[in-house]
C-alpha positions, 0 to 999 in steps of 0.5 A: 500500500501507498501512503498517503502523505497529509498536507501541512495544516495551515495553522503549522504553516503560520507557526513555522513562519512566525518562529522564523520571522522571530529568530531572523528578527532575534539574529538581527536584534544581536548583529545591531550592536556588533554592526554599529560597534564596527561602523564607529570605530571604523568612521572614527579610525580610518582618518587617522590612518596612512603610510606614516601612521603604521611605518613610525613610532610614537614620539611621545611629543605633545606638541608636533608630530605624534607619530605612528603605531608600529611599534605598538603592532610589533609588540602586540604580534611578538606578545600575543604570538609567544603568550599562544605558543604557551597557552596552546599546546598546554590548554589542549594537552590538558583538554586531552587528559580531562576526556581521554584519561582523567574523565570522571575522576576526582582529579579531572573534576578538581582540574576542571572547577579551577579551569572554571575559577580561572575563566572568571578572574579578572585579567589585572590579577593575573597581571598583578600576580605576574608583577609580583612573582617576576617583577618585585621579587627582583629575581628576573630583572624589570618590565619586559615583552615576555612577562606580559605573555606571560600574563597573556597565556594565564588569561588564555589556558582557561578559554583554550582548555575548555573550548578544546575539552568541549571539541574533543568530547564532540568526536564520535567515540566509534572513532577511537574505539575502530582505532584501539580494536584495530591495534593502535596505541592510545597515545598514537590513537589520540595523535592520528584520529583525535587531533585531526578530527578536532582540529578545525574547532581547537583552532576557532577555540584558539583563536577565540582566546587570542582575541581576548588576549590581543585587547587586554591593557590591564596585564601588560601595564603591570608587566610590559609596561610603555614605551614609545620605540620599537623593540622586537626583543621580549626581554626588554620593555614592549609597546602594544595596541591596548596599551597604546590606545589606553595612553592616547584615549585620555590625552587632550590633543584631538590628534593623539584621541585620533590615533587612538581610534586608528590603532583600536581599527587596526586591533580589530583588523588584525584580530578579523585577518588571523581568524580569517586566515585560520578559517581557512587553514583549517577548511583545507585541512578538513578537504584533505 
């Protein structure tokens, strides 16, 4: 026998296209912000940008010229680029022990509340805590470029252990278990089928705590401190765009509040160009 299929109702019909109209509506209401957040950043910061503005260094002149950001762009990459070759492969080891070692155990749900804990801790404690153990005990010299990645990584391992914890819960557990009957080691398990399979969420996870870590001022004023010229060693003292804009944003020269806004669209820009960069990194390996 055939079956007959009955025609959608019209009430569903007026239901499913209320609910839709809503969420479209509920997406738009939450885009609002974000769009106009945008637009006026980059009204206020195009104008203050040029050639000069990103090839030279702050002056720290109140009067003249006040010069660019460059070296502001330079510390920002060197920091943040270090405070993730730290908090990465940490955050995903510690992940990787949580969900295929630890799981249920008392240890694993203890390392998982203090990962909570230290989700919700404010980003100048961690500076301050990194001040006070490199800093003031005066056993590792003053300010410099690799204690504010220091505080950069603390303030990342909690975003990247729990985004990466929630990506490889997400892989089928047929995966691992055709591996191990197939032979494989855990470890080797873990390496070939695990990782690659998690891949393209453990970089958005990732990426989700550079972002973070790429505009946080309250750190770096504690262990990077400022300076105006470019430096591209970590030991010494390294100028940021947080920092930068957190100097500039108070000052009453109109010129020095426009680089401001100039270096606030560029920390967007670059944030917009790594994620689009590791979008892509990980769309082709998933093709491959």
């Amino acid at each position: 026998m055939n079956a007959v299929l009955r025609p959608v109702s019209k009430a569903r019909k007026r239901r499913d296209l209320a609910m839709r109209a809503s969420l479209g509506l509920a997406t738009a209401l939450a885009l609002v912000p974000l769009v106009l957040v945008l637009g006026y950043v980059a009204k206020r910061g195009l104008g203050a940008w040029s050639w000069h503005f990103f090839s030279t260094d702050p002056t720290g002149s109140f009067l003249g010229d006040p010069g660019g950001i460059k070296s502001a762009i330079l510390g920002t990459i060197l920091m943040v680029a270090l405070a993730t070759a730290i908090s990465v492969p940490v955050g995903v080891g510690v992940a990787l022990y949580l969900t295929e070692y630890g799981k249920n155990s008392w240890f694993a749900k203890a390392v998982r509340y203090f990962v909570d804990v230290m989700t919700g801790v404010p980003s100048i404690v961690f500076g301050l805590f990194v001040f006070i153990v490199l800093i003031l005990s005066g056993g590792v010299g003053g300010y410099a470029g690799w204690k504010g990645s220091v505080a950069l990584s603390l303030l990342m391992l909690p975003v990247v252990t729990r985004s990466a914890e929630v990506v490889l819960l997400l892989v089928p557990h047929t995966l691992r278990e055709s591996a191990l009957a197939l032979g494989s080691p855990r470890w080797r398990m873990i390496a070939k089928v695990v990782l690659p399979t998690a891949l393209p969420g453990l970089v958005t996870g990732s990426l989700l705590a550079v972002a973070r870590a790429a505009g946080e001022t309250a750190p770096l004023l504690f262990t990077a401190a400022i300076v105006n010229g470019t430096s591209l060693n970590l030991g010494q003292r390294m100028n940021s765009l947080p920092v930068q804009i957190f100097t500039d944003v108070g000052q009453a020269q109109d010129r020095l509040v426009a680089r401001a806004w100039g270096a606030a669209l560029t920390l967007v820009v670059l944030v917009l160009l790594l994620t689009l960069v590791a979008r892509y990194m990980s769309r082709r390996s998933r093709l491959t």
